[in-house]
Backbone bond lengths (Angstrom), bond angles and torsions (degrees), N, CA, C in turn:
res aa  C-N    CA-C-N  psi(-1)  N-CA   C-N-CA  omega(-1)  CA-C   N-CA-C  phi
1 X - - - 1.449 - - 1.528 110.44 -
2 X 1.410 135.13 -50.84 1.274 143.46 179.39 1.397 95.63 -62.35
3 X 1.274 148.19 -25.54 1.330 140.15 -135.28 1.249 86.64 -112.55
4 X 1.543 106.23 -32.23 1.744 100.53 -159.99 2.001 104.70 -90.09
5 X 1.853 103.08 -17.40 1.503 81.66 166.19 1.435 100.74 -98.27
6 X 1.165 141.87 -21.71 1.655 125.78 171.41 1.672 97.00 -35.54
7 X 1.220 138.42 -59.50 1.505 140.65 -158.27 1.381 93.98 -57.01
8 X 1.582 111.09 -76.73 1.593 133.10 171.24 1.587 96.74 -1.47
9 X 1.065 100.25 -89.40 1.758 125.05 -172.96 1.827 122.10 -46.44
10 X 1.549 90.14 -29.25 1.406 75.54 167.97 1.667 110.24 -107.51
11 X 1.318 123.85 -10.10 1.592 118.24 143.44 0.986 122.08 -26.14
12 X 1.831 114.05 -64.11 1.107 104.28 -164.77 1.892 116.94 -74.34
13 X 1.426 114.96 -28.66 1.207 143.02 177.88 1.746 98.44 -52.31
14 X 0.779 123.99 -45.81 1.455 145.88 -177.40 1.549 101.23 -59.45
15 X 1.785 115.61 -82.86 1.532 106.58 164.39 1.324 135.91 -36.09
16 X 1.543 124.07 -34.09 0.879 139.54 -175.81 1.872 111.37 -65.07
17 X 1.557 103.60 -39.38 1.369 108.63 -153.56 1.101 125.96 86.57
18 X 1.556 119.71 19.92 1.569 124.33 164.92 1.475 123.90 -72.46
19 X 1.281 105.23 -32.91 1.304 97.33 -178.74 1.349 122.85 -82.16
20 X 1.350 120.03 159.86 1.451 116.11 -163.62 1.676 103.07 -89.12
21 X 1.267 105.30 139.98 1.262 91.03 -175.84 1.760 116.33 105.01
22 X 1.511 104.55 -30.08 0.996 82.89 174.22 2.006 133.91 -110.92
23 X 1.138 110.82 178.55 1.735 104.95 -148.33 1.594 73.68 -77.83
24 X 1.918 102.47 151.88 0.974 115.50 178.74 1.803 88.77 -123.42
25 X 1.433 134.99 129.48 1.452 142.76 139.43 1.629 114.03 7.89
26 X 1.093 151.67 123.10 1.249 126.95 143.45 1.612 102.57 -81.18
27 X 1.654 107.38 160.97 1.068 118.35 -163.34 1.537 110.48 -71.09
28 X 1.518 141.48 145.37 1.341 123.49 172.36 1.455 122.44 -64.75
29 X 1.430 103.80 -8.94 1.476 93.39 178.01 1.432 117.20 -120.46
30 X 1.684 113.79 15.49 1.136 136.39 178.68 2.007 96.80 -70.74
31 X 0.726 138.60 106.70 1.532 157.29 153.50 1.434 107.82 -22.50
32 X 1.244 138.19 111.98 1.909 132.88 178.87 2.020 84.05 -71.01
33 X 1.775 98.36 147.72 1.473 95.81 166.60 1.434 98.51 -81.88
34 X 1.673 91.45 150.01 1.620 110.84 168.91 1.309 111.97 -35.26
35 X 1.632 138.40 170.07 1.125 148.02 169.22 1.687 116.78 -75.43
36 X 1.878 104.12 -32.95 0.760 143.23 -139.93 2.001 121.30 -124.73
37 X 1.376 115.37 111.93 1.706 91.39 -178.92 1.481 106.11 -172.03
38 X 0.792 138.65 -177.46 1.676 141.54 167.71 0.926 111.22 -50.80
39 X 1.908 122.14 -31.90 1.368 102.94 178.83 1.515 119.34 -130.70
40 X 1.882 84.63 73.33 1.838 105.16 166.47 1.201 94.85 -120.24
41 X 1.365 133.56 172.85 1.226 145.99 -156.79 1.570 98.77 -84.29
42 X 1.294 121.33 155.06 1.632 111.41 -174.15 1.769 100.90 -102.05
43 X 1.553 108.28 -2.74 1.780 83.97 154.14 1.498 126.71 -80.86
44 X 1.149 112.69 -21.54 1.665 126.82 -179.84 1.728 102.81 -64.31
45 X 1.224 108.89 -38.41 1.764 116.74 169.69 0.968 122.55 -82.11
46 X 0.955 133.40 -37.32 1.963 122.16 150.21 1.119 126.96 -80.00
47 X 1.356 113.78 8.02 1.565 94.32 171.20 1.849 92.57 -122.22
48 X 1.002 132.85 55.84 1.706 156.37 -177.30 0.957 91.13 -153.10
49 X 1.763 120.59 95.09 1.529 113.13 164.78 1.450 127.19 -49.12
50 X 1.779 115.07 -31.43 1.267 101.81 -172.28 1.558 99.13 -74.89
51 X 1.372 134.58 -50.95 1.308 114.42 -177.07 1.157 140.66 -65.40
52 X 2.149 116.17 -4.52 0.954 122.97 156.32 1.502 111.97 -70.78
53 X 1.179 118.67 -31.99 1.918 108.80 178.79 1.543 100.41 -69.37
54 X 1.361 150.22 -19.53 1.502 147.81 149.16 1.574 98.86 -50.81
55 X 1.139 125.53 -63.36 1.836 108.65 -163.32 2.206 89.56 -77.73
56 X 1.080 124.02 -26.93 0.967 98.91 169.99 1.614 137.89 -65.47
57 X 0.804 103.06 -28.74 1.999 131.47 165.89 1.532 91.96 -64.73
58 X 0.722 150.51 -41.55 1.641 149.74 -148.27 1.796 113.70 -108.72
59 X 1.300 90.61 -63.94 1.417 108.00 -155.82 1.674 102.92 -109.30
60 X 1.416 132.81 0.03 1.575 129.31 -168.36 1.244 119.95 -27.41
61 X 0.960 135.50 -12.05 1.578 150.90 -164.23 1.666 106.72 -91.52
62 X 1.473 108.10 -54.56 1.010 112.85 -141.49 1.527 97.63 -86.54
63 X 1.962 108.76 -53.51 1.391 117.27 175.23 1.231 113.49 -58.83
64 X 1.393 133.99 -19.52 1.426 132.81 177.22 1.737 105.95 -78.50
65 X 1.296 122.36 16.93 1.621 110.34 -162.67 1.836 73.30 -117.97
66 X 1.619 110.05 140.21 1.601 116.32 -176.40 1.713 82.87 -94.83
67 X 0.905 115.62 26.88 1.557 101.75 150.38 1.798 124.21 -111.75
68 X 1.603 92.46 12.17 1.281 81.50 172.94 1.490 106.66 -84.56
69 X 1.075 119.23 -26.42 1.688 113.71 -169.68 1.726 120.03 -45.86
70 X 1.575 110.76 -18.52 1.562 126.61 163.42 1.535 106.09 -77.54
71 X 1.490 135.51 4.76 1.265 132.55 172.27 1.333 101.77 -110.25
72 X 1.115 142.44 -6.61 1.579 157.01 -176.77 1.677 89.49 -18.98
73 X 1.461 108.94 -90.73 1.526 124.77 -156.87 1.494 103.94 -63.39
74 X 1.299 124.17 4.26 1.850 112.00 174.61 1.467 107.75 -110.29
75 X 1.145 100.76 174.93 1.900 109.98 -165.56 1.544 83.90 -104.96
76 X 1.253 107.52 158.36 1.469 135.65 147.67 1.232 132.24 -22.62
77 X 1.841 102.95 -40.31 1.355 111.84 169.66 1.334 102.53 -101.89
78 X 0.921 152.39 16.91 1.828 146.68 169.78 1.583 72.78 -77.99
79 X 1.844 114.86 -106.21 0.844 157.37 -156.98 2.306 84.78 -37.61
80 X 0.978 123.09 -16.11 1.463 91.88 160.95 2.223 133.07 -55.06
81 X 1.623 85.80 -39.77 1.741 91.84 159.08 1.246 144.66 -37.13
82 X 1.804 98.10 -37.63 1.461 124.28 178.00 1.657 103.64 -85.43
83 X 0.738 130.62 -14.87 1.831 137.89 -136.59 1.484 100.80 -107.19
84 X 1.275 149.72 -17.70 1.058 165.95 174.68 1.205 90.37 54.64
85 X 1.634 137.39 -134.08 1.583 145.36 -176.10 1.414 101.96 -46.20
86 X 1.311 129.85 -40.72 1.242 129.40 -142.91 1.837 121.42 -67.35
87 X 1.814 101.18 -38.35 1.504 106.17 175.60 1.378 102.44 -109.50
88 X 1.482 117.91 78.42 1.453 108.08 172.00 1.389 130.85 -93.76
89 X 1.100 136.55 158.67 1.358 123.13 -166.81 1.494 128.87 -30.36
90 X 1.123 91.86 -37.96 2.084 121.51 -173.94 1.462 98.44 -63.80
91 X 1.469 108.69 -49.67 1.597 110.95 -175.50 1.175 116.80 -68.53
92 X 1.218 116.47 -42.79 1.365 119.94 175.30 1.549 119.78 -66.49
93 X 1.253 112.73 -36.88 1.474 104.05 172.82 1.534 118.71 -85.17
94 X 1.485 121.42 -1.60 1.468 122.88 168.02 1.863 102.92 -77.23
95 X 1.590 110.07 -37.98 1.732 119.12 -165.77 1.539 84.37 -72.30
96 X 1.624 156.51 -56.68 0.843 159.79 166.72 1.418 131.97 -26.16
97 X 1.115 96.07 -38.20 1.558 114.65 179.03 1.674 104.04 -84.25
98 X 1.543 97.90 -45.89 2.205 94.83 176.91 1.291 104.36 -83.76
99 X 0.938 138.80 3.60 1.736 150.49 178.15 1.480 90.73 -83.74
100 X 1.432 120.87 -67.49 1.622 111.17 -171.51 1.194 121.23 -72.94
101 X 1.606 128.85 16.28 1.306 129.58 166.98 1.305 114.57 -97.83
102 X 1.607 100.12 -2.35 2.147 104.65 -178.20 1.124 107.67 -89.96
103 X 1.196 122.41 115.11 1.613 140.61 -152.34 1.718 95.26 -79.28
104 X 1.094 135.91 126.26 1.192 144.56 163.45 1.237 127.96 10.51
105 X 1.434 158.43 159.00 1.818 121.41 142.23 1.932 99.50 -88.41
106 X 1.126 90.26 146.91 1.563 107.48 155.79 1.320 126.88 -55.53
């Protein structure tokens, strides 16, 4: 009898998402994050042609300078500090927005 509501209880604990450990649903209308955004590393974005043609639309200046290749391992938004006019909020949330239309890689 105890055994059978210990089970009971963690059934129900289980549906609920009480227990640790266990998988909770994401919501269906909960959104997957992009693959893709200001804050992935900016070698992973230039070397993805489609998301390098996004920082190219945006930023041409900046990815065309062979000194970006020493910015490789920082995001978009680190490297806004360094950027003077160039990564301003506006920009970044327009590169963000064509960033989340680059479909994953396989």
């Amino acid at each position: 009898m105890v055994r059978n509501l210990v089970i009971a209880g963690l059934v129900a604990a289980s549906a609920c998402g009480l227990v640790v450990g266990a998988a909770v649903p994401a919501s269906a209308t909960e959104a997957a994050a992009p693959a893709y955004s200001t804050n992935s590393d900016l070698g992973t974005l230039l070397d993805n042609p489609a998301t390098k043609a996004v920082l190219d639309k945006y930023i041409h200046e900046m990815i065309s300078n062979p000194q970006i290749e020493m910015a490789r391992s920082m995001t978009l938004r680190q490297l806004q500090a360094y950027s003077g006019d160039t990564l301003k909020d506006e920009v970044l949330a327009k590169i963000d927005a064509d960033l989340a239309a680059v479909p994953a890689p396989k």
